[in-house]
C-alpha positions, -999 to 999 in steps of 0.1 A, spaced: 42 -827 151 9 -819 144 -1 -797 116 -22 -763 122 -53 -757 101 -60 -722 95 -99 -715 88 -115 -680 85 -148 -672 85 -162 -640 69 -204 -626 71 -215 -606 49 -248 -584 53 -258 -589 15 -282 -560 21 -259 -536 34 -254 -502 11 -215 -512 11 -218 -542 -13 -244 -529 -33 -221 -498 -40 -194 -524 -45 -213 -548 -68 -224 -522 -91 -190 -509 -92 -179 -543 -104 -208 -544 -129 -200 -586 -137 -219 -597 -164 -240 -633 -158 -236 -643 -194 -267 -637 -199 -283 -659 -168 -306 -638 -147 -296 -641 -107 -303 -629 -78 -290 -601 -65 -278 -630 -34 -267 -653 -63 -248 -622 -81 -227 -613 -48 -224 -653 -42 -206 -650 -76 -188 -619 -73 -173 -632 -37 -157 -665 -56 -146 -640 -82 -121 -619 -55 -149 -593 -46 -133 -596 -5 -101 -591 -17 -108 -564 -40 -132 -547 -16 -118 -555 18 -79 -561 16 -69 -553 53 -91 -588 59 -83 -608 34 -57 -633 30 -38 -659 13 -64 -688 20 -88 -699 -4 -125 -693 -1 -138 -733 0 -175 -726 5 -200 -701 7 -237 -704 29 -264 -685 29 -290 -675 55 -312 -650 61 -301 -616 51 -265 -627 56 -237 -649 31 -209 -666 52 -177 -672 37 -155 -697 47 -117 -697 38 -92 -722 45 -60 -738 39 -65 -773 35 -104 -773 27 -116 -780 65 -149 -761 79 -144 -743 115 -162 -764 142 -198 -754 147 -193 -740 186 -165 -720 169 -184 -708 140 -197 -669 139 -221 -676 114 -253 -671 140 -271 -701 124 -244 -728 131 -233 -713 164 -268 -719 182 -271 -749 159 -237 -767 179 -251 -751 209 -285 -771 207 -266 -800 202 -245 -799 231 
């Protein structure tokens, strides 16, 4: 029988008003490095900041990997540590990526 893999992908507009709210909310200290306000919500996201902030969308996976573009983080969650295929992907830049390909 052949085993399902669930993968979830999640963008997040890191200039959006929402997670600004949310990260100052949070107020995480960097111990002491000085980060980006990209690297900062990078950081809070693999701390539980989706969970915390979005629960409806969360869900028992695990975040495995985290990319950035422009304006934009994309989180990936999975069970078993696979990436969704790139034709799959709603992460703009690895959509029209596979679509080049192809």
């Amino acid at each position: 029988m052949e085993t399902e893999i669930i993968c979830q992908e999640i963008l997040i507009v890191y200039r959006s008003r929402f997670f600004s709210r949310e990260l100052s909310q949070r107020e995480e200290e960097s111990d002491g490095r000085h980060l980006t306000k990209i690297e900062h919500l990078a950081e809070a996201c693999w701390n539980g900041l989706i969970k915390d902030a979005l629960p409806e969308i969360s869900t028992d996976l695990s975040l495995t990997e985290i990319s950035e573009g422009h304006k934009i983080l994309d989180l990936r969650y999975s069970d078993t540590g696979e990436t969704v295929e790139k034709a799959f992907s709603v992460n703009p830049y690895l959509f029209l990526d596979g679509i080049r390909s192809n």
